[in-house]
N, CA, C and O atoms as CSV, one atom per row, in Angstrom:
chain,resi,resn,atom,element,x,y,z
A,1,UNK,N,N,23.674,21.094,-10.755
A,1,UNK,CA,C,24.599,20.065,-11.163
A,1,UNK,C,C,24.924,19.228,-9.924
A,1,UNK,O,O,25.378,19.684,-8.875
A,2,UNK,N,N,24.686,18.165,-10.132
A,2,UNK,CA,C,25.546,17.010,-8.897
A,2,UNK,C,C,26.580,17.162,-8.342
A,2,UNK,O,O,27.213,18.050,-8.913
A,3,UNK,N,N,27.256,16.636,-7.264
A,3,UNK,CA,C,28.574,16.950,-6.948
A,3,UNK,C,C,29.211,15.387,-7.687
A,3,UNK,O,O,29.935,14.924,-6.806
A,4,UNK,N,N,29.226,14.731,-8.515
A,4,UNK,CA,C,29.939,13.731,-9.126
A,4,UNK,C,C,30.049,14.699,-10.439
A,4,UNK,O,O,31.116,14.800,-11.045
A,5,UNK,N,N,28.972,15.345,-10.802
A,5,UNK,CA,C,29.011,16.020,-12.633
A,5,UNK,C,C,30.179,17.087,-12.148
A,5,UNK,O,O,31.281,17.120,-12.695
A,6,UNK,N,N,29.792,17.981,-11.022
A,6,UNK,CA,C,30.537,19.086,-10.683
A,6,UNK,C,C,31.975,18.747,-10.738
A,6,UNK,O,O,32.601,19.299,-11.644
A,7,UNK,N,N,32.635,17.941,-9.944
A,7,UNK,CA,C,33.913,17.410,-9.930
A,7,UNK,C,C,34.562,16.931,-10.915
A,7,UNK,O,O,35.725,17.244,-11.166
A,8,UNK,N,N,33.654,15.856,-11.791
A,8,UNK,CA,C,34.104,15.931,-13.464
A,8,UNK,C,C,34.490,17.296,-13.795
A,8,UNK,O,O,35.642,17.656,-13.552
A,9,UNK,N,N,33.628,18.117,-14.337
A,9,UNK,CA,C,33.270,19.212,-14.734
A,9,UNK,C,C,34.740,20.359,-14.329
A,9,UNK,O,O,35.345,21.076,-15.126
A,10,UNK,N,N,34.956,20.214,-13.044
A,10,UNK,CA,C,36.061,20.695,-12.478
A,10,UNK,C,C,37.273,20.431,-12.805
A,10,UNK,O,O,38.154,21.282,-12.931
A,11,UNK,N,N,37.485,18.522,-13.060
A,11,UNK,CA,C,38.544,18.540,-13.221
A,11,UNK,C,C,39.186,17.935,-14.523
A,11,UNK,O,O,40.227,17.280,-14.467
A,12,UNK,N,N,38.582,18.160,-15.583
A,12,UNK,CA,C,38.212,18.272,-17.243
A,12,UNK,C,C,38.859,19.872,-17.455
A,12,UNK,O,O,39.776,20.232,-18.193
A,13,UNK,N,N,38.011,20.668,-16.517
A,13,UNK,CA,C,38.744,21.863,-16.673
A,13,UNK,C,C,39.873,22.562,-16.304
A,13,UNK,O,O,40.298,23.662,-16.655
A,14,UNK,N,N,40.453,21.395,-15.222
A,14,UNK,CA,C,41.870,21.463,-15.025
A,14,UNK,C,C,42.690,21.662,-15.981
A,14,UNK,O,O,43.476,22.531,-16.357
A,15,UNK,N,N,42.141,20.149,-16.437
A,15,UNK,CA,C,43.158,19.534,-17.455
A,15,UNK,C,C,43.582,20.470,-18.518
A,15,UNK,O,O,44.715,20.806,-18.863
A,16,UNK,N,N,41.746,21.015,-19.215
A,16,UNK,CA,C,42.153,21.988,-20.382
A,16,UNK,C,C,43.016,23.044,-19.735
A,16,UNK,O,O,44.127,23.201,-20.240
A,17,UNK,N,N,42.638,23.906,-18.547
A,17,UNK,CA,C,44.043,24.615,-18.371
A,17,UNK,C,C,45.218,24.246,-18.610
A,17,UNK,O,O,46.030,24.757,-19.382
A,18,UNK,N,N,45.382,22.883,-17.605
A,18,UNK,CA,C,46.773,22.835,-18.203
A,18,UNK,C,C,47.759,22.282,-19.657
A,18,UNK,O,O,48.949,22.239,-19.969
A,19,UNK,N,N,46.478,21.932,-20.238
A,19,UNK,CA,C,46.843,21.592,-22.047
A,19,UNK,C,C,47.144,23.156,-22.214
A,19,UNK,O,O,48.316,23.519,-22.114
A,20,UNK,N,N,46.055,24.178,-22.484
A,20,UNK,CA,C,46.113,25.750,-22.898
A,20,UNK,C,C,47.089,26.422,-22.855
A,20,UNK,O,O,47.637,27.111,-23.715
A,21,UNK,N,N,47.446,26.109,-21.257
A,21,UNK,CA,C,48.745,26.734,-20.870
A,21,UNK,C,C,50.065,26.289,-21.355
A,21,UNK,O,O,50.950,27.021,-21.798
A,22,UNK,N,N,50.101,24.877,-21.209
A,22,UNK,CA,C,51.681,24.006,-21.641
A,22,UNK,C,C,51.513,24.469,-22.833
A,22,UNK,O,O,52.364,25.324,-23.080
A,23,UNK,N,N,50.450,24.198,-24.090
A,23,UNK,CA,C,50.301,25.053,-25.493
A,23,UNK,C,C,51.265,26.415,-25.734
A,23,UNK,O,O,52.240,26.631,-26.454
A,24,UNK,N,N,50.386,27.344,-24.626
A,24,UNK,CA,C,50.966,28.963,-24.963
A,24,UNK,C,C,52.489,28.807,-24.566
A,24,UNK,O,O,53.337,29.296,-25.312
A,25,UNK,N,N,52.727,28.379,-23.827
A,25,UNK,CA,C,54.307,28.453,-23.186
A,25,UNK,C,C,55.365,27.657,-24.949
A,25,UNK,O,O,56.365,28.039,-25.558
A,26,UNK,N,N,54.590,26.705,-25.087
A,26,UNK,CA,C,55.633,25.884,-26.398
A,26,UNK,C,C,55.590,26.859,-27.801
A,26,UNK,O,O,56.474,26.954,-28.653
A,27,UNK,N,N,54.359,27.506,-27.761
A,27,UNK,CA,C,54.031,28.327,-29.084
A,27,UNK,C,C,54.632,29.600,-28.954
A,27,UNK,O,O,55.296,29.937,-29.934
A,28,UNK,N,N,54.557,30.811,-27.531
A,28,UNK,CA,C,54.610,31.807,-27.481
A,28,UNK,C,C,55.875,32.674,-28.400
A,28,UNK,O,O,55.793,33.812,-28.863
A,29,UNK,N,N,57.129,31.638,-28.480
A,29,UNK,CA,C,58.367,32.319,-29.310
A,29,UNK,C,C,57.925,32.839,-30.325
A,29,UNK,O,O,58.380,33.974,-30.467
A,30,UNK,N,N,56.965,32.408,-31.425
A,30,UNK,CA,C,56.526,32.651,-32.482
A,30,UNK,C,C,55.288,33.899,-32.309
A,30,UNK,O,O,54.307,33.837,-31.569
A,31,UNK,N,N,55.653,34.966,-33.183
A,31,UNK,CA,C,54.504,35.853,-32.930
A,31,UNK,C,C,53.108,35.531,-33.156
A,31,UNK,O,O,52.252,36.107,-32.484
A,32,UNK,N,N,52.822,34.762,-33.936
A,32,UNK,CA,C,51.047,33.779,-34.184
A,32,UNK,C,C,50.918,33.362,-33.065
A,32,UNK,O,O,49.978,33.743,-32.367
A,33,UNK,N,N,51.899,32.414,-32.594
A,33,UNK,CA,C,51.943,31.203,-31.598
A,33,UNK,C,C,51.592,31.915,-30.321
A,33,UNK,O,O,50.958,31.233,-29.516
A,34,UNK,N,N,51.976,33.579,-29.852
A,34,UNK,CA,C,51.638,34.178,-28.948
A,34,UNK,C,C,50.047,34.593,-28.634
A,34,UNK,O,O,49.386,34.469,-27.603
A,35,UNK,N,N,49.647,35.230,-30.175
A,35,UNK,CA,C,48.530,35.671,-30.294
A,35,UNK,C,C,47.367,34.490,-30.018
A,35,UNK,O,O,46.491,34.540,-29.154
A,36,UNK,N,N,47.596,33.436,-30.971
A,36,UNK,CA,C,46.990,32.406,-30.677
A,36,UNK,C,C,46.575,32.068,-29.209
A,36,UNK,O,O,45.488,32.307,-28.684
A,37,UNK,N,N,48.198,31.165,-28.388
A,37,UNK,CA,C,47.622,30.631,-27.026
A,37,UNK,C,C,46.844,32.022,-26.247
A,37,UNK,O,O,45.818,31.691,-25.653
A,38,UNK,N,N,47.094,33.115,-26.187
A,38,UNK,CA,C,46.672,34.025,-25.636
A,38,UNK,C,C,44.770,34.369,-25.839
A,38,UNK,O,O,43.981,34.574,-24.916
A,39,UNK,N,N,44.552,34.346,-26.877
A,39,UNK,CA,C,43.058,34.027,-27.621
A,39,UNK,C,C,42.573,32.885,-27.034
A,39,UNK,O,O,41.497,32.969,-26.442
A,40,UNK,N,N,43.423,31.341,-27.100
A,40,UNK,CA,C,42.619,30.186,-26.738
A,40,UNK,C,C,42.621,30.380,-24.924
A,40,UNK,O,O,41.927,29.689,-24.178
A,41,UNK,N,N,43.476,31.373,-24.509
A,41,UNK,CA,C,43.340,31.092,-23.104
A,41,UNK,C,C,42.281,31.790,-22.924
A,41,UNK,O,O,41.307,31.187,-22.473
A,42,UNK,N,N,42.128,33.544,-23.275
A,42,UNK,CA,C,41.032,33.830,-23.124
A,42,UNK,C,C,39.764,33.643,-23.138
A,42,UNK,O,O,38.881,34.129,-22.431
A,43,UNK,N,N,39.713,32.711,-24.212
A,43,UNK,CA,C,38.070,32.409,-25.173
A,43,UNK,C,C,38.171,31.361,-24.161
A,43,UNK,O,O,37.353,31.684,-23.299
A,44,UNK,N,N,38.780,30.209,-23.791
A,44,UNK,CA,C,38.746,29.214,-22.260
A,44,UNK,C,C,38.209,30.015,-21.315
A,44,UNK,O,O,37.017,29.883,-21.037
A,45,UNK,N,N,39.016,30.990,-20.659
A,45,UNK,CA,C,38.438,31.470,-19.638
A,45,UNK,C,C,37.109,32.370,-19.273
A,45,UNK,O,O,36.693,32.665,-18.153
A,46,UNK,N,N,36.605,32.695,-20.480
A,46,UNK,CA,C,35.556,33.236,-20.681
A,46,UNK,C,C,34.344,32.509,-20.649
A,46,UNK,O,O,33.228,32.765,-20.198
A,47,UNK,N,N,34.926,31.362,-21.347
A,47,UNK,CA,C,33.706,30.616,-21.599
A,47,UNK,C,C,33.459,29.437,-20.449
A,47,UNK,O,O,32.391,28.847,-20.285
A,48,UNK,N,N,34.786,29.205,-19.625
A,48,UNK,CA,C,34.342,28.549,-18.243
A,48,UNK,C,C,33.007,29.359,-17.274
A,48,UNK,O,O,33.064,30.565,-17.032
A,49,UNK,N,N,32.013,28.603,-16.862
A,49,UNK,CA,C,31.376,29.014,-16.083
A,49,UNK,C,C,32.076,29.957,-14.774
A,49,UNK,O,O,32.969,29.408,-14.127
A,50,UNK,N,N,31.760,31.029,-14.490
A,50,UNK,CA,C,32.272,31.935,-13.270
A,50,UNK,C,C,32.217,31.160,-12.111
A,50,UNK,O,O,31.164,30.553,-11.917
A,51,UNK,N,N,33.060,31.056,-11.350
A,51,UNK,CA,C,33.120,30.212,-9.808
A,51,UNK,C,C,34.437,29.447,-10.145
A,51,UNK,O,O,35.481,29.596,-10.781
A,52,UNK,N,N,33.481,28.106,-8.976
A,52,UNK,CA,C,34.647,27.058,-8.555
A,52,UNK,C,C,35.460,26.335,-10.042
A,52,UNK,O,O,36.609,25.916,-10.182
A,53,UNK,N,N,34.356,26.411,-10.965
A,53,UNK,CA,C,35.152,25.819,-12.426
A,53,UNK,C,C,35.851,26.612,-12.868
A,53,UNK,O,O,36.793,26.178,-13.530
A,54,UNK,N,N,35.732,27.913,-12.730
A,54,UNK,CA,C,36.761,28.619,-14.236
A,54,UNK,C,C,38.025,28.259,-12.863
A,54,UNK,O,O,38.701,27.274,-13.159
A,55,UNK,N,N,38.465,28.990,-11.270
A,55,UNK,CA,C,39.038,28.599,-10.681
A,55,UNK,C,C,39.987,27.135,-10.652
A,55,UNK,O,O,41.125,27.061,-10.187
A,56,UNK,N,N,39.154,25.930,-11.313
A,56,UNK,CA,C,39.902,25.218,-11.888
A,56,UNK,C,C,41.319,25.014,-13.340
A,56,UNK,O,O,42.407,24.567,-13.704
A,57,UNK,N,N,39.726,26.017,-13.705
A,57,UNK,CA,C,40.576,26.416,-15.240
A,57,UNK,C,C,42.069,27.220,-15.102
A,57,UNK,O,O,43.160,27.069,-15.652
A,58,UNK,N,N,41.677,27.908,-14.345
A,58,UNK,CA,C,42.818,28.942,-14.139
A,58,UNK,C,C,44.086,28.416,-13.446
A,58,UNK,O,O,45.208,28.654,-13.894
A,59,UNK,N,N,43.854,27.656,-12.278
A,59,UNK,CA,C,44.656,26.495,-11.673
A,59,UNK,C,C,45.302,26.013,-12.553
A,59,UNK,O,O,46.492,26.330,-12.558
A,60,UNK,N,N,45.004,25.439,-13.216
A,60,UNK,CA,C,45.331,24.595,-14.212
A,60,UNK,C,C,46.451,25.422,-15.540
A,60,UNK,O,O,47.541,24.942,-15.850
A,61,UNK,N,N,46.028,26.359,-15.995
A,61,UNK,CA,C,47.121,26.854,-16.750
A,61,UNK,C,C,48.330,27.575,-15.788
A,61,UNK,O,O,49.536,27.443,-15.993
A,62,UNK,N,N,47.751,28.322,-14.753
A,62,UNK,CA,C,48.654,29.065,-14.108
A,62,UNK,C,C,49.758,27.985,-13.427
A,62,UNK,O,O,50.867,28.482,-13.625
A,63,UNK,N,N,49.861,27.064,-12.905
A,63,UNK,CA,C,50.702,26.157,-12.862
A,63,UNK,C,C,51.205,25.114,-13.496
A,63,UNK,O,O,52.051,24.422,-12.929
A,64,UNK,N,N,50.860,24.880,-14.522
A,64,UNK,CA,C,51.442,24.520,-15.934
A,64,UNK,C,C,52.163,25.434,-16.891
A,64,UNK,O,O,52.926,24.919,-17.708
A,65,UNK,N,N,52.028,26.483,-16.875
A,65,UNK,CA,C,52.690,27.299,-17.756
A,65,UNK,C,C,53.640,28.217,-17.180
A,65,UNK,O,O,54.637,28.729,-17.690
A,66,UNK,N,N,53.074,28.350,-15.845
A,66,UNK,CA,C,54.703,28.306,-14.142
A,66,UNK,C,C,55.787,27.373,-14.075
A,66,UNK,O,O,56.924,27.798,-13.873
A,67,UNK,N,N,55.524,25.918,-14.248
A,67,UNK,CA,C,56.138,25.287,-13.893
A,67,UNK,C,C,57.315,25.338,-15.166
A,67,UNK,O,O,58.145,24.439,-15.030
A,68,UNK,N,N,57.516,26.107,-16.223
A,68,UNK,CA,C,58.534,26.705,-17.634
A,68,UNK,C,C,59.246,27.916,-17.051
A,68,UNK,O,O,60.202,28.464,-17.600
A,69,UNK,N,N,58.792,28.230,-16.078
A,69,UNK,CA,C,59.403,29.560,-15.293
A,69,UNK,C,C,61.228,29.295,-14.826
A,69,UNK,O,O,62.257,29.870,-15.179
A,70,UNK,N,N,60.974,28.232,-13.956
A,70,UNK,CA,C,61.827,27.517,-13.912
A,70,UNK,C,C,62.870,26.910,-14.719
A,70,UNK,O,O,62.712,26.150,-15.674
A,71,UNK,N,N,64.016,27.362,-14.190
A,71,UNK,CA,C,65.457,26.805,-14.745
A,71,UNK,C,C,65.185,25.280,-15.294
A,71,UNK,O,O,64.473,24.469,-14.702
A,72,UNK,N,N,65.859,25.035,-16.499
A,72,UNK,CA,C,65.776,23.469,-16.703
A,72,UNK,C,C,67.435,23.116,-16.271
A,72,UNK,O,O,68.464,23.792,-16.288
A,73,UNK,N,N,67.168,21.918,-15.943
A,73,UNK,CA,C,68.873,21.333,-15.285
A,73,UNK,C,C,69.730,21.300,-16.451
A,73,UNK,O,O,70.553,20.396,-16.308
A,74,UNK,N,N,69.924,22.126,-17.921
A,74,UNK,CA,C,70.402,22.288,-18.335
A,74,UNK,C,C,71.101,23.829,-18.176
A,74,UNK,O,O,72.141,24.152,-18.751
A,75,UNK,N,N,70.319,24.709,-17.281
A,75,UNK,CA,C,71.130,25.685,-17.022
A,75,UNK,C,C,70.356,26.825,-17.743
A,75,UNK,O,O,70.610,28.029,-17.758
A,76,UNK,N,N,68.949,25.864,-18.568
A,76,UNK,CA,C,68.242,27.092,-19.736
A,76,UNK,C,C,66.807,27.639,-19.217
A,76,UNK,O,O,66.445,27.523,-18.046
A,77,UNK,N,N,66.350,28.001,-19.820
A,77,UNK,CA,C,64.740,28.663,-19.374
A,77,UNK,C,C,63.792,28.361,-20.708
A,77,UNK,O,O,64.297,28.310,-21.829
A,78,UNK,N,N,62.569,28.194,-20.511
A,78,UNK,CA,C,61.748,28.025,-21.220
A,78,UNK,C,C,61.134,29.572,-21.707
A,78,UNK,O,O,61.123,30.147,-22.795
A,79,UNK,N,N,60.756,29.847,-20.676
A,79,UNK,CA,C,59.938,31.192,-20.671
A,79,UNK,C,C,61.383,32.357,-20.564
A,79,UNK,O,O,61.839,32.591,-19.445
A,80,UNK,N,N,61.843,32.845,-21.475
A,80,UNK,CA,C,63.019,33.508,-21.395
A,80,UNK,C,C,62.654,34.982,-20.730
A,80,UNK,O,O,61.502,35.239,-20.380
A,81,UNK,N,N,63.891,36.054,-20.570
A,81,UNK,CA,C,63.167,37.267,-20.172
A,81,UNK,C,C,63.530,38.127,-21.541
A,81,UNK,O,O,64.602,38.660,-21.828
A,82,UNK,N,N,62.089,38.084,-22.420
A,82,UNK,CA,C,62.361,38.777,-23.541
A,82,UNK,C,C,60.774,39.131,-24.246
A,82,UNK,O,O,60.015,38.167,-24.155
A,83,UNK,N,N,60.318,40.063,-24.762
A,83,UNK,CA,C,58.885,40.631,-24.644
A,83,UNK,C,C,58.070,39.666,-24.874
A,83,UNK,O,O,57.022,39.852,-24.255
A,84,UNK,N,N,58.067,38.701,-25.491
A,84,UNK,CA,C,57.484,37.288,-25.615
A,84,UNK,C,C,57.247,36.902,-24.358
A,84,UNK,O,O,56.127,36.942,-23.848
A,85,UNK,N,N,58.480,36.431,-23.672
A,85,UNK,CA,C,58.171,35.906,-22.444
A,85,UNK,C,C,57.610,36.782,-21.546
A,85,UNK,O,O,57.206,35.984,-20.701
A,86,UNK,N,N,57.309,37.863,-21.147
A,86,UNK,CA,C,56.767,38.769,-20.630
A,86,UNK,C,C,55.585,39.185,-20.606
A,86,UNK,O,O,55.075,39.957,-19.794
A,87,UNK,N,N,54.998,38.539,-21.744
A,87,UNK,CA,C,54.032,38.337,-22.391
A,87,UNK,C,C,53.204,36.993,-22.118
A,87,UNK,O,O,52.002,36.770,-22.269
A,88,UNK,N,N,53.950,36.405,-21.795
A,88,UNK,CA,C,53.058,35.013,-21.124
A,88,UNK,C,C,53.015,35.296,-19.816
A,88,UNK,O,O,51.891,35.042,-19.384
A,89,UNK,N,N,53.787,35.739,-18.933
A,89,UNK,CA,C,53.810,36.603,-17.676
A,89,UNK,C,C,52.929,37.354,-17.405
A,89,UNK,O,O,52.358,36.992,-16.376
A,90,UNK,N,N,52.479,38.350,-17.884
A,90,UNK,CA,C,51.527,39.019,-18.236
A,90,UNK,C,C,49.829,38.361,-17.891
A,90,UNK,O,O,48.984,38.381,-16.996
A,91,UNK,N,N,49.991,37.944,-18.923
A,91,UNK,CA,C,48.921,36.706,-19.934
A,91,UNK,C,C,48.563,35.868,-18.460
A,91,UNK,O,O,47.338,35.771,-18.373
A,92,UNK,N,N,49.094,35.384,-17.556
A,92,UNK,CA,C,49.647,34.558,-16.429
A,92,UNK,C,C,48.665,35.433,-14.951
A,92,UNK,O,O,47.783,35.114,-14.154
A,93,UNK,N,N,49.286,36.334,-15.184
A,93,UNK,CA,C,48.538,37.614,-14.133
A,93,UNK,C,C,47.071,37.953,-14.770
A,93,UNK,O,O,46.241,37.801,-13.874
A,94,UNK,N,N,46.729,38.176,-15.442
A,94,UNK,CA,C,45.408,38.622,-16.356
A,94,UNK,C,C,44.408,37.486,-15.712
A,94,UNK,O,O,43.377,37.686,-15.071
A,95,UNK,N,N,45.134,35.995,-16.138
A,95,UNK,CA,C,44.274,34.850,-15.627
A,95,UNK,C,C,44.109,34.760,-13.986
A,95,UNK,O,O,43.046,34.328,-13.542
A,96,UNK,N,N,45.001,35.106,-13.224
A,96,UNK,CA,C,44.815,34.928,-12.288
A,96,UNK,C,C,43.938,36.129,-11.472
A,96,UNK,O,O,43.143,35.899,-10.561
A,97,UNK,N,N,44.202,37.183,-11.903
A,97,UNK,CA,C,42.958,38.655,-11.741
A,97,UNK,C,C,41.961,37.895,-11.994
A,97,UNK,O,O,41.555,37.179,-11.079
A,98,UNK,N,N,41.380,37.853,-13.149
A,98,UNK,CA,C,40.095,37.295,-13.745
A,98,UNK,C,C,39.551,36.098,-13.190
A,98,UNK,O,O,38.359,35.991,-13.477
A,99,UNK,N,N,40.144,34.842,-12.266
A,99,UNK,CA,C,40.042,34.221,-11.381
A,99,UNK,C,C,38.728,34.171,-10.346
A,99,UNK,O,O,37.611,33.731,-10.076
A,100,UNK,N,N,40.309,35.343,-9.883
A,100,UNK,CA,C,40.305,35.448,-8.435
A,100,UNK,C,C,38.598,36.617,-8.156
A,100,UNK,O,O,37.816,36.710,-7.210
A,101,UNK,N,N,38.674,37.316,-9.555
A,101,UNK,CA,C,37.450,38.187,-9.340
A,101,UNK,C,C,36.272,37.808,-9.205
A,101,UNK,O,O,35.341,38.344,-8.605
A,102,UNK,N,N,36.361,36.107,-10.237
A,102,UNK,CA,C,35.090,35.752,-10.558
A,102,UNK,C,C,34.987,34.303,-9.151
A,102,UNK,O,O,34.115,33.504,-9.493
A,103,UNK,N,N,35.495,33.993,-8.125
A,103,UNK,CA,C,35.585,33.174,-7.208
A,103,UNK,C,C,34.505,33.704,-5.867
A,103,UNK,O,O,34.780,34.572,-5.039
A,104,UNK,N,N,33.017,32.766,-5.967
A,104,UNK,CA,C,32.096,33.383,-5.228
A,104,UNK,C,C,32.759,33.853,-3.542
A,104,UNK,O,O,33.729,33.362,-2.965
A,105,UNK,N,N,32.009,34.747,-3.162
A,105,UNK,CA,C,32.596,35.274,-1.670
A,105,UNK,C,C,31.927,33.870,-0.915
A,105,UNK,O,O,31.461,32.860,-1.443
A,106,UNK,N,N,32.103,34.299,0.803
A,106,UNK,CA,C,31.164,33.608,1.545
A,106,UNK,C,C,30.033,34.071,1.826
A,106,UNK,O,O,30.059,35.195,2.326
A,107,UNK,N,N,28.367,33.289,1.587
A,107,UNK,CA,C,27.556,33.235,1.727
A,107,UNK,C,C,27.228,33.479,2.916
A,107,UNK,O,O,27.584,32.897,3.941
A,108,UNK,N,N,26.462,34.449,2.768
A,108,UNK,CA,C,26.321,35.287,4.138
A,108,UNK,C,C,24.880,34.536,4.585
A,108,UNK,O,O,24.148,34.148,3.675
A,109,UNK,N,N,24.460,34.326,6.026
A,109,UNK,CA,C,22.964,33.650,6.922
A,109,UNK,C,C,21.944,34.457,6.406
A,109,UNK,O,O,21.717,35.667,6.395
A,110,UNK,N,N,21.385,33.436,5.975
A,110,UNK,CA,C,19.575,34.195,6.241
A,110,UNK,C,C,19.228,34.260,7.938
A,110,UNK,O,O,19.089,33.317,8.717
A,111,UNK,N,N,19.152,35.579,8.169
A,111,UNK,CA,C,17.572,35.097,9.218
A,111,UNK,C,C,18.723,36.088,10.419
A,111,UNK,O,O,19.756,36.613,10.005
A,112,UNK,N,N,18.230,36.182,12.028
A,112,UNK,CA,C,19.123,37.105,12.264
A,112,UNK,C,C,20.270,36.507,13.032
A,112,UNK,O,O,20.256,35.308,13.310
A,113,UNK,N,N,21.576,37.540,13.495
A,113,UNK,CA,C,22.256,36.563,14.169
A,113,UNK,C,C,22.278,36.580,15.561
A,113,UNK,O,O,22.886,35.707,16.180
């Protein structure tokens, strides 16, 4: 792949992270709405190519669906602390394991040193 397709490619898959994620965070109260974003995040992250793209992917929800973590200046929370929300927490860590596992090492020299 090119580095112009690659960078598309990369940051398309931002984006869907962070649609997936803002999704699971608005749906999760509802028990479907949990099961659901949780499925579409997975079946996303699965189906992102392993490397620098799913790394996008994951970027992308994990700080979109963080940024609900946070107090709203009303004094309220999005992501409450209640098995639901704990559950996107969860859901949150899973993506970022699965990431971080699939993020190539450094390419080690041919030839001697």
């Amino acid at each position: 792949m090119t580095g112009a397709r690659a960078a598309a490619a990369g940051a398309g898959l931002l984006v869907l992270g962070a649609a997936v994620g803002t999704a699971t965070v608005w749906v999760h109260p509802v028990g479907w709405g949990l099961a659901l974003g949780a499925a579409a995040t997975l079946a996303a992250l699965v189906a992102a190519p392993a490397g620098w793209r799913r790394l996008a992917y994951g970027v992308g929800w994990v700080v979109a669906a963080g940024w609900f973590v946070f107090a709203r200046p009303e004094g309220d929370f999005v992501i409450s602390s209640d098995p639901a929300g704990y559950a996107v927490l969860g859901l949150g860590l899973v993506v970022v394991v699965l990431v971080v596992a699939t993020v190539p090492g450094p390419r080690r020299r041919s030839g001697p040193s």
